[in-house]
py3Dmol code that shows the C-alpha trace and the ligand (Angstrom):
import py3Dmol

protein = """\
ATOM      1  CA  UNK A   1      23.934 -13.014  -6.976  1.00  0.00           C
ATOM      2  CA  UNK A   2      26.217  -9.620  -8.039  1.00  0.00           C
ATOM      3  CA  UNK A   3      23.400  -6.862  -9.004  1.00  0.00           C
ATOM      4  CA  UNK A   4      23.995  -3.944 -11.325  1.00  0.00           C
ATOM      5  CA  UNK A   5      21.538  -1.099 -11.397  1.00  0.00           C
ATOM      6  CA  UNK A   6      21.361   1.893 -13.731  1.00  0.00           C
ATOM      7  CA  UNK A   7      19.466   4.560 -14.055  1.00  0.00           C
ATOM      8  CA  UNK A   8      18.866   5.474 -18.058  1.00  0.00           C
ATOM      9  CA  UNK A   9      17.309   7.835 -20.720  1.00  0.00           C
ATOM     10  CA  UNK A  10      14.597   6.504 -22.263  1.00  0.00           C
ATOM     11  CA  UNK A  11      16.741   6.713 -25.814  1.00  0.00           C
ATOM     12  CA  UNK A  12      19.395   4.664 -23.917  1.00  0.00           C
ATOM     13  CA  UNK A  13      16.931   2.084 -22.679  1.00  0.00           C
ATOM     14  CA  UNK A  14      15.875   1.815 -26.670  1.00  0.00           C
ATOM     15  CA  UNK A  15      19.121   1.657 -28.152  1.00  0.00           C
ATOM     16  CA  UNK A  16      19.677  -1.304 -25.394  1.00  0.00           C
ATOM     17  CA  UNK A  17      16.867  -3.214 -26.620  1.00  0.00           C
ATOM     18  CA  UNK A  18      17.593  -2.934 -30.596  1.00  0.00           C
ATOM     19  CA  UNK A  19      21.192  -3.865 -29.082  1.00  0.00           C
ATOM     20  CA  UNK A  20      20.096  -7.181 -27.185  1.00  0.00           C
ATOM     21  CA  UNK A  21      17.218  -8.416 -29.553  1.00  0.00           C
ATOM     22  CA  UNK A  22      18.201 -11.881 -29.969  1.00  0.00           C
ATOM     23  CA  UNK A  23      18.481 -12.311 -26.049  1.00  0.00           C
ATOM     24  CA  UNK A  24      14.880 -11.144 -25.114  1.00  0.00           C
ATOM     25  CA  UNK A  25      13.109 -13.212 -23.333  1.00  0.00           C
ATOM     26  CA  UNK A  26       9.086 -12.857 -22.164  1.00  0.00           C
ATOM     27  CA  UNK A  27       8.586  -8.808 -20.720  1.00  0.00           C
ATOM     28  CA  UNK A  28       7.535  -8.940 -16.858  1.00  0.00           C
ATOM     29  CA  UNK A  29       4.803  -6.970 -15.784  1.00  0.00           C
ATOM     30  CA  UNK A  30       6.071  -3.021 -15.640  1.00  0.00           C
ATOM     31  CA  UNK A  31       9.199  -3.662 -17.711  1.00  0.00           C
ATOM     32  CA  UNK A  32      10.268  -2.685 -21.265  1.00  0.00           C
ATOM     33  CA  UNK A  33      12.190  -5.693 -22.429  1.00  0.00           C
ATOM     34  CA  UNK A  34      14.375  -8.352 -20.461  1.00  0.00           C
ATOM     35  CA  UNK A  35      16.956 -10.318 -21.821  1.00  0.00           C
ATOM     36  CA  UNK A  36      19.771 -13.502 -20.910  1.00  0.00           C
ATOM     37  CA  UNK A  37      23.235 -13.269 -22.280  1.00  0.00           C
ATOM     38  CA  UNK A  38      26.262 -15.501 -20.736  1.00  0.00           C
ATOM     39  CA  UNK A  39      26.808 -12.566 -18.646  1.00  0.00           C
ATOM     40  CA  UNK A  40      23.816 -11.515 -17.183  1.00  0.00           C
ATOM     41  CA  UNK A  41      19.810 -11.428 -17.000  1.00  0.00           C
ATOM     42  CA  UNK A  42      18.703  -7.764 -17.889  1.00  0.00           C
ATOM     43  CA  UNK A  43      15.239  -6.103 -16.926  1.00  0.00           C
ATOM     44  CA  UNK A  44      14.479  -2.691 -18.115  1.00  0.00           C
ATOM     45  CA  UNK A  45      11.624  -1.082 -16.258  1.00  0.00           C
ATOM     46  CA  UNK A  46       9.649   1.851 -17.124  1.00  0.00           C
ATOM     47  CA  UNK A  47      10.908   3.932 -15.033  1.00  0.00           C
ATOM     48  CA  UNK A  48      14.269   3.934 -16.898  1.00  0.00           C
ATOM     49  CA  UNK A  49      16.104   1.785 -14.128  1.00  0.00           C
ATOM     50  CA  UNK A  50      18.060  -0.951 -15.229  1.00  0.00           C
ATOM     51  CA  UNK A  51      18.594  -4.197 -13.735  1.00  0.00           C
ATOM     52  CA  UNK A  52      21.827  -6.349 -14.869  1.00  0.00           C
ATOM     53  CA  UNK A  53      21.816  -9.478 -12.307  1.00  0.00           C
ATOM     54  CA  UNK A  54      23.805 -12.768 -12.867  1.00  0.00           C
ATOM     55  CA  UNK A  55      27.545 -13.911 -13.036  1.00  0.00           C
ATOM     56  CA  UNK A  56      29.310 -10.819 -14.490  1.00  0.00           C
ATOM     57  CA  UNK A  57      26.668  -8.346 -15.055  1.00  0.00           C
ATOM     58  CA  UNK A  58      29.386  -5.198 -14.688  1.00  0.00           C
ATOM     59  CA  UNK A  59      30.799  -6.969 -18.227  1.00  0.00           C
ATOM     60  CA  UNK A  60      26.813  -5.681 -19.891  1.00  0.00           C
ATOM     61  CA  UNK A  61      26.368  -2.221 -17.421  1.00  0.00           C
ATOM     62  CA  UNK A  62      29.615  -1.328 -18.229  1.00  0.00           C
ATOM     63  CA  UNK A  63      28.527  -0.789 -22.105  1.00  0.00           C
ATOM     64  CA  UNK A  64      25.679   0.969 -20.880  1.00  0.00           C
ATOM     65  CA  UNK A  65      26.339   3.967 -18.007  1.00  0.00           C
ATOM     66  CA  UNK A  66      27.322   4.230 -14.433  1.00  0.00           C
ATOM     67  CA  UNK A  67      26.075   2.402 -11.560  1.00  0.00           C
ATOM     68  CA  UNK A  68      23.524   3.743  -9.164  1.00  0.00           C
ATOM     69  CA  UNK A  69      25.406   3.405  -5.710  1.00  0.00           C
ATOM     70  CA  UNK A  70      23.954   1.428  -3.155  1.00  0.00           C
ATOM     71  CA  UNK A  71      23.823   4.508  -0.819  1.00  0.00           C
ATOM     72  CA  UNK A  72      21.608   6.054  -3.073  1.00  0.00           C
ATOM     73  CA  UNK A  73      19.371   3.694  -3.598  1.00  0.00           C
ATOM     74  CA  UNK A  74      18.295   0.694  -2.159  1.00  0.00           C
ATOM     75  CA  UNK A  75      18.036  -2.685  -3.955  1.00  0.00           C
ATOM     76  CA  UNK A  76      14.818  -3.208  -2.953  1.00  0.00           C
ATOM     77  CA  UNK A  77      13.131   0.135  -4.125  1.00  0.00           C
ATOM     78  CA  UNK A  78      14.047  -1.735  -7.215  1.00  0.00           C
ATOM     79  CA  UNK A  79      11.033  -3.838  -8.879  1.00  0.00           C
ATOM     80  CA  UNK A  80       9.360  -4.531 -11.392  1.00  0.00           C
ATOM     81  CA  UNK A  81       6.262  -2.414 -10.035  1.00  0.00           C
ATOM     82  CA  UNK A  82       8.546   0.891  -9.915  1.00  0.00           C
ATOM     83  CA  UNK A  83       5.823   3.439 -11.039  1.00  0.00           C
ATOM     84  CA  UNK A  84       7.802   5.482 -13.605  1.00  0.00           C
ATOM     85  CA  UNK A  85       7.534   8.895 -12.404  1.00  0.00           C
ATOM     86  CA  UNK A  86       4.830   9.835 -15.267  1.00  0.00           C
ATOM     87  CA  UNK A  87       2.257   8.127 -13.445  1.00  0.00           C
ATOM     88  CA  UNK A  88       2.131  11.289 -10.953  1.00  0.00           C
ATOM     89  CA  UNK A  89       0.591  13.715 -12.831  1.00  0.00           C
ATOM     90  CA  UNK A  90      -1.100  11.150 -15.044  1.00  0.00           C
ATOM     91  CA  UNK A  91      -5.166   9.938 -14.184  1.00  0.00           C
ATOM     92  CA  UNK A  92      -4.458   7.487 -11.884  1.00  0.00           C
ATOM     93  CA  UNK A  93      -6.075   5.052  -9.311  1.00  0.00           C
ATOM     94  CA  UNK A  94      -3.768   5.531  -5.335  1.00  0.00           C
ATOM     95  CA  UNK A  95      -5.051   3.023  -2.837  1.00  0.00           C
ATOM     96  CA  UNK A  96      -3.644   3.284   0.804  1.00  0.00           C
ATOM     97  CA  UNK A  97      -4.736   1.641   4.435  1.00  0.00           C
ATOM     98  CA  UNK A  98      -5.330   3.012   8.240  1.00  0.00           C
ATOM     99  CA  UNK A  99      -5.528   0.969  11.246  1.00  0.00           C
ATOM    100  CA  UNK A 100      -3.226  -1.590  10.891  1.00  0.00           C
ATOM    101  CA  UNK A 101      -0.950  -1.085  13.932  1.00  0.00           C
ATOM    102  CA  UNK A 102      -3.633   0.564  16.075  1.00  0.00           C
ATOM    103  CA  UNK A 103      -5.026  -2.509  18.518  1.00  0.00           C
ATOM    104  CA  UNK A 104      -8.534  -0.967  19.006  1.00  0.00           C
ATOM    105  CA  UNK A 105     -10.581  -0.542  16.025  1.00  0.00           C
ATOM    106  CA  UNK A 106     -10.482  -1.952  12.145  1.00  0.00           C
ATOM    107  CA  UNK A 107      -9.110  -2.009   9.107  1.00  0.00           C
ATOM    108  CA  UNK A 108      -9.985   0.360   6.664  1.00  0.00           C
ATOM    109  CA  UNK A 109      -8.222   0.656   2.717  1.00  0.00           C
ATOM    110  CA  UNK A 110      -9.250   3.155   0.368  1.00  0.00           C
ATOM    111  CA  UNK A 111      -8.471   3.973  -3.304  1.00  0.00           C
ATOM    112  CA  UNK A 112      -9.498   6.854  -4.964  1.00  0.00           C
ATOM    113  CA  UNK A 113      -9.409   7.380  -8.909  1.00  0.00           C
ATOM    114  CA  UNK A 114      -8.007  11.238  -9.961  1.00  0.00           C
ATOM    115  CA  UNK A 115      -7.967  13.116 -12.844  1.00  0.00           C
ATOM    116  CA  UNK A 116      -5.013  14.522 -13.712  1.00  0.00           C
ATOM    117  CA  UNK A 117      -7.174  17.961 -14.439  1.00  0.00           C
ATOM    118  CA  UNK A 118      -7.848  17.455 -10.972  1.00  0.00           C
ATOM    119  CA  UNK A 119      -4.621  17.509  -9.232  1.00  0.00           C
ATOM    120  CA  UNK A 120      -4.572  21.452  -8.621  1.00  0.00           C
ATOM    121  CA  UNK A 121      -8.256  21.105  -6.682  1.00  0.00           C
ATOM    122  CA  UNK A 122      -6.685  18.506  -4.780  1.00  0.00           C
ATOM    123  CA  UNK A 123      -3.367  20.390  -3.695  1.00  0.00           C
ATOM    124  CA  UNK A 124      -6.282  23.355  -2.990  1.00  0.00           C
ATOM    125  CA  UNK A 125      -7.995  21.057  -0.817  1.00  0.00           C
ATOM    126  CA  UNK A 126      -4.904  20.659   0.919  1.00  0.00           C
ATOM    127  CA  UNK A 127      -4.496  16.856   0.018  1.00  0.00           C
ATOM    128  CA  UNK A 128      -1.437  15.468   1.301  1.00  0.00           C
ATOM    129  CA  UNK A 129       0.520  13.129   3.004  1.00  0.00           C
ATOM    130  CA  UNK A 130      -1.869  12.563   6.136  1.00  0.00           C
ATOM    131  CA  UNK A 131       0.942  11.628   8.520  1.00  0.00           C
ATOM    132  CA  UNK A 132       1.375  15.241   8.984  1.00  0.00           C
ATOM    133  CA  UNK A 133      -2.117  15.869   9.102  1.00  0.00           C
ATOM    134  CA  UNK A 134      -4.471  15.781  12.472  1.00  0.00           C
ATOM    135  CA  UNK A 135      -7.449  14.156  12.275  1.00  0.00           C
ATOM    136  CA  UNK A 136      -9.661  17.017  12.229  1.00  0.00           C
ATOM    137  CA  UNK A 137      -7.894  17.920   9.437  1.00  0.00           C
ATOM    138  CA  UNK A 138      -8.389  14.812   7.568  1.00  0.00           C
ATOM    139  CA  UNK A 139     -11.966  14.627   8.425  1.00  0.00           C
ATOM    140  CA  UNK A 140     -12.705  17.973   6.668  1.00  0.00           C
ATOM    141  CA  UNK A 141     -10.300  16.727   3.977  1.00  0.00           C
ATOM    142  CA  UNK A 142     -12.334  13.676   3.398  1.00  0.00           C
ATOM    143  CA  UNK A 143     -15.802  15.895   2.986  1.00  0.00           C
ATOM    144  CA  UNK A 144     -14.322  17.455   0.497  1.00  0.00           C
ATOM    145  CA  UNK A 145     -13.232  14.885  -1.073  1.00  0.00           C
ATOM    146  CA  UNK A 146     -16.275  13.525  -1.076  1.00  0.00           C
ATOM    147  CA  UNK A 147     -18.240  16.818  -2.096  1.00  0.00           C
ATOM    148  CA  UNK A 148     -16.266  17.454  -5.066  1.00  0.00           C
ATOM    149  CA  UNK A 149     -17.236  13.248  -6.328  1.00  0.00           C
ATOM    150  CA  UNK A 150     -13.582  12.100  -6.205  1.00  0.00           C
ATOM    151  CA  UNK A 151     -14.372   8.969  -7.349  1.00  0.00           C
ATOM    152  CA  UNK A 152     -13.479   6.137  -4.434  1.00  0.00           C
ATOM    153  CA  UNK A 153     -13.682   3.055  -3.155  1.00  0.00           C
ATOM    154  CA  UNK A 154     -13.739   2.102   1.117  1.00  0.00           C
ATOM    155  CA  UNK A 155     -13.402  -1.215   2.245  1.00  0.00           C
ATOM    156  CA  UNK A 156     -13.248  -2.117   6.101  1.00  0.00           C
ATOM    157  CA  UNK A 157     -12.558  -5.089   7.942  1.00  0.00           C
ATOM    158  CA  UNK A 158     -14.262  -4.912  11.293  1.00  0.00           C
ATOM    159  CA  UNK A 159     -12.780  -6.344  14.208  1.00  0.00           C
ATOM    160  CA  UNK A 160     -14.946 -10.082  14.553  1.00  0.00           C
ATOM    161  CA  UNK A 161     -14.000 -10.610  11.016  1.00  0.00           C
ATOM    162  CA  UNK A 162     -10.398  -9.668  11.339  1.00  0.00           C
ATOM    163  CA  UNK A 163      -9.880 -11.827  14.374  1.00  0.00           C
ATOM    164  CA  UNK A 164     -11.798 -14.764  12.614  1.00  0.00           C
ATOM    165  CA  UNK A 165      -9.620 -14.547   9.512  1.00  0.00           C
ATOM    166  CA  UNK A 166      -6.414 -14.023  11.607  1.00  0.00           C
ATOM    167  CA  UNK A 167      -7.310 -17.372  13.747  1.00  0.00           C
ATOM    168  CA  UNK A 168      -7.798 -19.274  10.042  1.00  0.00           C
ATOM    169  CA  UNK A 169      -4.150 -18.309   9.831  1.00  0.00           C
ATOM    170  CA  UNK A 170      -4.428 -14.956   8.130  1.00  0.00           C
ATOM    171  CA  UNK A 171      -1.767 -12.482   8.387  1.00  0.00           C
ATOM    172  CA  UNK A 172      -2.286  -9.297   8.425  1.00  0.00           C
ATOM    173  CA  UNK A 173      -0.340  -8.844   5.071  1.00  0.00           C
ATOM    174  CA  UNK A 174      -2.452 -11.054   3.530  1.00  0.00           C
ATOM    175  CA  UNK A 175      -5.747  -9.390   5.021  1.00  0.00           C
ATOM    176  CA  UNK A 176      -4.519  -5.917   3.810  1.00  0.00           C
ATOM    177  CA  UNK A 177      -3.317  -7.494   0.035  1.00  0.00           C
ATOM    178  CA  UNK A 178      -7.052  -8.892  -0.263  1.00  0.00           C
ATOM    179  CA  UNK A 179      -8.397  -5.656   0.532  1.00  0.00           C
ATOM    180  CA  UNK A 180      -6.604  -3.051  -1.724  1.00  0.00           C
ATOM    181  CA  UNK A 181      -7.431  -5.978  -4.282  1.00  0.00           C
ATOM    182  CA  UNK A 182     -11.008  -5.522  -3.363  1.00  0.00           C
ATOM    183  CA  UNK A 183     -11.040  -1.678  -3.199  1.00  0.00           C
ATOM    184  CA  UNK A 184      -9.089  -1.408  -6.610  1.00  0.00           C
ATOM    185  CA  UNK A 185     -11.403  -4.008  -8.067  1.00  0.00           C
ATOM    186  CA  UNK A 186     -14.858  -2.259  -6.735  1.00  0.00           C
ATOM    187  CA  UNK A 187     -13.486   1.223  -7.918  1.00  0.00           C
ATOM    188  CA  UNK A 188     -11.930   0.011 -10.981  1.00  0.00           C
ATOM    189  CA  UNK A 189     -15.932  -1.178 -11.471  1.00  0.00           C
ATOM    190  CA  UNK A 190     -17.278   2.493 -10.554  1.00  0.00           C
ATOM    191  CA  UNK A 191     -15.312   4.425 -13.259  1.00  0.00           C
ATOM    192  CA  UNK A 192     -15.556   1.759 -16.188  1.00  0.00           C
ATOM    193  CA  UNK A 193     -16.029   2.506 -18.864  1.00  0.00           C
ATOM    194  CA  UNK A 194     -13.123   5.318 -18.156  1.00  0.00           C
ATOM    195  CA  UNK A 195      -9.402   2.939 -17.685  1.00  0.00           C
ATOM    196  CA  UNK A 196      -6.603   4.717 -14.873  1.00  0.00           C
ATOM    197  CA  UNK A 197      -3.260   5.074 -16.826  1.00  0.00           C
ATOM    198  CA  UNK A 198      -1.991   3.389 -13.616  1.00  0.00           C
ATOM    199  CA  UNK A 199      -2.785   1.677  -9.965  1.00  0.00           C
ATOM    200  CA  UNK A 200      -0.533   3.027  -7.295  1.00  0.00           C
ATOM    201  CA  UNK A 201      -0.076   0.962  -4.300  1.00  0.00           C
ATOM    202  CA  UNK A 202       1.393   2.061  -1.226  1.00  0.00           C
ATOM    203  CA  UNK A 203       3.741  -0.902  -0.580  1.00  0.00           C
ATOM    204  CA  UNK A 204       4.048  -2.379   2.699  1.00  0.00           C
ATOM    205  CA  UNK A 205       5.060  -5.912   1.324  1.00  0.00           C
ATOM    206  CA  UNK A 206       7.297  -7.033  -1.613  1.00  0.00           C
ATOM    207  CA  UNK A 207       5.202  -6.697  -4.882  1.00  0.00           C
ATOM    208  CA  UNK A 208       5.785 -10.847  -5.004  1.00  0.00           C
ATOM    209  CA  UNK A 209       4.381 -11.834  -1.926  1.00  0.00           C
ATOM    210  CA  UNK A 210       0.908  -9.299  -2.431  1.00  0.00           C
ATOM    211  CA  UNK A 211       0.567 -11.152  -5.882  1.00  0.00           C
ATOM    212  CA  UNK A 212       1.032 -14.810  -3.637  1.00  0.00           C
ATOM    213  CA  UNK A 213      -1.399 -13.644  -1.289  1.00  0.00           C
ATOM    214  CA  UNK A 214      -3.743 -12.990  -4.047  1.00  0.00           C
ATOM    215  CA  UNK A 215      -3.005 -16.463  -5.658  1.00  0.00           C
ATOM    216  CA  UNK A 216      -3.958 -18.005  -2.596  1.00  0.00           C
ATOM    217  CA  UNK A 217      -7.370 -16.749  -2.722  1.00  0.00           C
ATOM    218  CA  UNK A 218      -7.823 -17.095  -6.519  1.00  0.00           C
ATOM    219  CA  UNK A 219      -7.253 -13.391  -7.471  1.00  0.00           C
ATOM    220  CA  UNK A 220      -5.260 -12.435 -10.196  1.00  0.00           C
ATOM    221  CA  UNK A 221      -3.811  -8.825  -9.757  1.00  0.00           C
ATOM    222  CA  UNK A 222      -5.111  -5.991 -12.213  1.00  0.00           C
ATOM    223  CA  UNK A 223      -3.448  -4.847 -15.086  1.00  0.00           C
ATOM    224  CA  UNK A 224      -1.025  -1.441 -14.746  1.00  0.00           C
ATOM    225  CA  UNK A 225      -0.114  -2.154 -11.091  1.00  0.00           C
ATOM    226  CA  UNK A 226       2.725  -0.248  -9.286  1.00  0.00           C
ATOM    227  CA  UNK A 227       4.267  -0.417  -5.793  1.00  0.00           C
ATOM    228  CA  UNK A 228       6.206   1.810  -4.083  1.00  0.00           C
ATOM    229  CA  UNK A 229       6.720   2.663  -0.022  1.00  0.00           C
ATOM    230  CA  UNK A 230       5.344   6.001   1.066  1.00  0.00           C
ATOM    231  CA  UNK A 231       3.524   6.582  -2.287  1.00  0.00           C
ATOM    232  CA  UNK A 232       1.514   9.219  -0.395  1.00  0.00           C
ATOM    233  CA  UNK A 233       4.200  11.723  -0.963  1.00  0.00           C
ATOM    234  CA  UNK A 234       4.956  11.155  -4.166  1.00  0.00           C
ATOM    235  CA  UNK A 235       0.897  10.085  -5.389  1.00  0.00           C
ATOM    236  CA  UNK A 236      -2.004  12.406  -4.793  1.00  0.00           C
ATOM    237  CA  UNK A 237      -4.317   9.816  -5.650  1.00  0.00           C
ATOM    238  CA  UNK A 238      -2.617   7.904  -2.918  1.00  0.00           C
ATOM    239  CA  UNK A 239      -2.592  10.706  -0.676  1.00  0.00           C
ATOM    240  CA  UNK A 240      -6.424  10.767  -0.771  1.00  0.00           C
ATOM    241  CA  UNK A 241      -6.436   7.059  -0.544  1.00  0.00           C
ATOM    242  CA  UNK A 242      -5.287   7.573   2.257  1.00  0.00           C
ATOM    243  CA  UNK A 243      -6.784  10.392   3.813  1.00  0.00           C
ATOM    244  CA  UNK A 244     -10.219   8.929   2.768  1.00  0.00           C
ATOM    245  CA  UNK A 245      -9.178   5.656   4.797  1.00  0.00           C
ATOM    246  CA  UNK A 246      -7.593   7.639   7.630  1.00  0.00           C
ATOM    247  CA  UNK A 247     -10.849   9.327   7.814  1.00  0.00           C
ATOM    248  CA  UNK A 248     -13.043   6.275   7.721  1.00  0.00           C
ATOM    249  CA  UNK A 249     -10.898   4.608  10.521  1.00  0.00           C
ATOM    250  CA  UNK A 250     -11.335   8.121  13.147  1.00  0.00           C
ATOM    251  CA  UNK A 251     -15.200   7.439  12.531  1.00  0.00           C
ATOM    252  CA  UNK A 252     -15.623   3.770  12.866  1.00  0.00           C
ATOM    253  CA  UNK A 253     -13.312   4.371  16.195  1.00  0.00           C
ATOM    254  CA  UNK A 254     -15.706   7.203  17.229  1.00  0.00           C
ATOM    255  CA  UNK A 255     -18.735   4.685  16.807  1.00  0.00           C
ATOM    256  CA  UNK A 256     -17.007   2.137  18.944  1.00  0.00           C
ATOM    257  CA  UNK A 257     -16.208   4.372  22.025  1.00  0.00           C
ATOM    258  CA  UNK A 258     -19.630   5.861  21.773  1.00  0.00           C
ATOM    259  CA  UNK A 259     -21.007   1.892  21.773  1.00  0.00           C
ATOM    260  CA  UNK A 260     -18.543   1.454  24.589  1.00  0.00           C
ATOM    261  CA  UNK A 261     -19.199   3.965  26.347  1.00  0.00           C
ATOM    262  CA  UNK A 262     -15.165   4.587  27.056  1.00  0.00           C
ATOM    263  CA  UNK A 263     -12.573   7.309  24.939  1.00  0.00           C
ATOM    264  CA  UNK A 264     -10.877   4.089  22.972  1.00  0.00           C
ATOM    265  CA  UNK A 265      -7.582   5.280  22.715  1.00  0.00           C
ATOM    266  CA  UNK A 266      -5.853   4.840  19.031  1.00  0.00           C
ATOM    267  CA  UNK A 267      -2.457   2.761  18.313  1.00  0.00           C
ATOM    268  CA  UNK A 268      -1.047   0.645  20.759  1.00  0.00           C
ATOM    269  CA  UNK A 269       0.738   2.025  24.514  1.00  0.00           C
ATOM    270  CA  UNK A 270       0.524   2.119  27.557  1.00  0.00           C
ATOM    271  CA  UNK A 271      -2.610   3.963  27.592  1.00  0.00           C
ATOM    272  CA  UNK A 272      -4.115   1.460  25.157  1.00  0.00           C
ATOM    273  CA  UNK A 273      -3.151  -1.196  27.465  1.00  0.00           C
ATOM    274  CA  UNK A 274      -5.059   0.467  30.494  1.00  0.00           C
ATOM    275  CA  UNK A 275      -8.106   0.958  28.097  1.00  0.00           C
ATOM    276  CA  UNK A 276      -8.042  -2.201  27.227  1.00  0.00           C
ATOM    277  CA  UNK A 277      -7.935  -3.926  30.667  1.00  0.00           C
ATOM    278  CA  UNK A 278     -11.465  -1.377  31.630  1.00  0.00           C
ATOM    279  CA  UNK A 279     -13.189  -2.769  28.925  1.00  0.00           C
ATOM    280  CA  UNK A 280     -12.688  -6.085  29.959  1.00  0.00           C
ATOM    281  CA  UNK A 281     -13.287  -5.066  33.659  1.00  0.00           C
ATOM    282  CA  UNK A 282     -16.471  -3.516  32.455  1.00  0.00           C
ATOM    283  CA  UNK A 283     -17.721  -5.894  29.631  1.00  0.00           C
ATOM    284  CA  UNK A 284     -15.531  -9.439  30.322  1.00  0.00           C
ATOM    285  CA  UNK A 285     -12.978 -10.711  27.469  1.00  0.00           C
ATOM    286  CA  UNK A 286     -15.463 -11.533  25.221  1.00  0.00           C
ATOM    287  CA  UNK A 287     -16.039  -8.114  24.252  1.00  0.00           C
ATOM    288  CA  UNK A 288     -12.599  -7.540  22.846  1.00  0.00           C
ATOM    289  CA  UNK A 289     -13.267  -9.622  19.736  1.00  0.00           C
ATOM    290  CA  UNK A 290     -16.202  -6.867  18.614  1.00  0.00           C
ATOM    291  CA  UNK A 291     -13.535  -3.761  18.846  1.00  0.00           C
ATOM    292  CA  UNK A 292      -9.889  -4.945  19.038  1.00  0.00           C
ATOM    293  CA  UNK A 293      -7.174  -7.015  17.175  1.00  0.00           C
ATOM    294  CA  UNK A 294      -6.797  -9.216  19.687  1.00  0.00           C
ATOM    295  CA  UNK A 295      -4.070 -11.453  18.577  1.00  0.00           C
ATOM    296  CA  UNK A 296      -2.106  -8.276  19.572  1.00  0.00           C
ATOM    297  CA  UNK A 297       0.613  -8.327  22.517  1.00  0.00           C
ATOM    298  CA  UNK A 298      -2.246  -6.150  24.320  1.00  0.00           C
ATOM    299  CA  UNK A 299      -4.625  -8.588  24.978  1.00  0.00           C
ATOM    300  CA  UNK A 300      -1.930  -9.967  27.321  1.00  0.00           C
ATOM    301  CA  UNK A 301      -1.098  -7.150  29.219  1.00  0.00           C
ATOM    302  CA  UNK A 302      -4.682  -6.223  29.897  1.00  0.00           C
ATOM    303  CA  UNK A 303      -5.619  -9.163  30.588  1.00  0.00           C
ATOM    304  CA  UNK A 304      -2.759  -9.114  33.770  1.00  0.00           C
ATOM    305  CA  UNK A 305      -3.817  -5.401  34.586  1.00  0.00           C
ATOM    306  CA  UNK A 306      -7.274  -6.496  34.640  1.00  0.00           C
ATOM    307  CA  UNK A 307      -6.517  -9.412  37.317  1.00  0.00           C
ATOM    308  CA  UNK A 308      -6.916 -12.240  34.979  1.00  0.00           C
ATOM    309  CA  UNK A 309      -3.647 -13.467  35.027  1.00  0.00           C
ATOM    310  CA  UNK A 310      -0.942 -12.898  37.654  1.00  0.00           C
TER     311      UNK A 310
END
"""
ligand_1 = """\
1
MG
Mg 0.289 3.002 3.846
"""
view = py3Dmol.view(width=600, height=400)
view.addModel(protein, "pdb")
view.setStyle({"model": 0}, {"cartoon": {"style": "trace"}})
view.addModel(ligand_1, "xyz")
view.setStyle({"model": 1}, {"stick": {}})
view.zoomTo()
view.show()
């Protein structure tokens, strides 16, 4: 179907609803209006992009601005859970997750709830994007965090209960959906009375298929929700999401070497691999449920290093 996207004023995106008033039709989630002519379906989101999508929808853009080229932005950075670019420097909840792709160790999601009075202490702190950060770094990061009463929420999904729920046909999208769910619902708990102008997610599924995943369990998603990939550089809330999960993950891998007695070696390689194959040398294959994601092409590889399989 031929998609239009612009990218308008806020007076614009006004002057477009008085304009199509009898074609609205109900307001998704994160949008200003939508409407249906014979043209085209139009969505309005908050963050002033505009989405014209149907037969002819250059016949309604056209009235409206220029198009937003395809090389500068992708279709799919377009949603309905855009933040608008407010939400930044507005009190907001950012919720983030560590240890997905690593094969030893679990899951862990944070969110953390910040004050927009308290964005300077953060960028003081040294809060950002912990990609570029080493763990020590994020460790002493997280203290802080935690000194100064950011307000946050950890949830982590240990390794027997991961591998359980990934047998019962899990995926790992849905495990990490149901657990920024759970870590936005616990924390959204903690502060109440006090409301978050805004939930920032950082996306690593379409905004549709979290809010499935949900379904499927019986959750309804909360109220002010946005999406958006690498929200940690745009979101300091996210960025200490993340931090504070990041930090969380280095700690529960810490406790599993030192209950292993072996340096458990973090993402997935060669060197992983190897590590893996010792610890079933040393402790059988039954051990890998307590401290690994086994469904993981490692399993297989260690088990051949280890002399299992030939
Ligand atoms: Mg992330």
């Amino acid at each position: 179907m031929p998609q239009i996207v612009l990218k308008l004023s806020n007076e614009k995106v006004m002057e477009m609803l008085r304009h199509y008033k009898p074609f609205l039709k109900s307001t998704p989630a994160g949008a200003v209006f939508s409407a249906k002519t014979i043209n085209c379906s139009i969505t309005a989101y908050k963050s002033g992009k505009v989405l014209f999508q149907g037969k002819n929808p250059e016949m309604e853009a056209d009235k409206w601005g220029k198009a937003v080229g395809p090389s500068s932005e992708k279709p799919s950075a377009v949603h309905a859970f855009h933040p608008p670019a407010s939400l930044y420097r507005q009190s907001h909840i950012g919720s983030d997750e560590a240890g997905t792709g690593d094969y030893f160790g679990p899951i862990t999601v944070a969110a953390a709830y910040i004050r927009s009075e308290q964005f300077s202490l953060l960028e003081e702190l040294g809060v950002k994007d912990s990609k570029n950060l080493t763990d020590e770094k994020i460790k002493k990061i997280a203290k802080e965090l935690i000194k100064e009463k950011i307000p946050y929420s950890l949830v982590i999904l240990h390794n027997e209960k991961y591998n359980r729920l990934q047998r019962k046909g899990w995926s790992q999208g849905k495990m990490k959906a149901m657990l920024h769910h759970h870590a936005i619902r616990n924390l959204l708990e903690k502060i109440s009375p006090e409301k978050p102008q805004g939930i920032l997610v950082d996306q690593f599924a379409e905004p549709r298929i979290y809010i499935n995943h949900l379904k499927t369990e019986g959750a309804k998603i909360q109220q002010d929700i946005y999406f958006q990939t690498k929200a940690e550089s745009y979101s300091l809330a996210v960025a200490a999401g993340s931090i504070i999960a990041r930090a969380s993950f280095v700690n529960e891998m810490e406790k599993l070497s030192q209950k292993t007695g072996m340096e458990l070696p973090k993402g997935a390689s060669k060197k992983v691999d190897e590590a893996a194959a010792s610890l079933i040398d040393k402790f059988g294959m039954s051990k890998l449920e307590e401290v690994a994601k086994v469904h993981f092409a490692t399993t297989k590889k260690a088990e051949i290093i280890a002399g299992y399989e030939s």
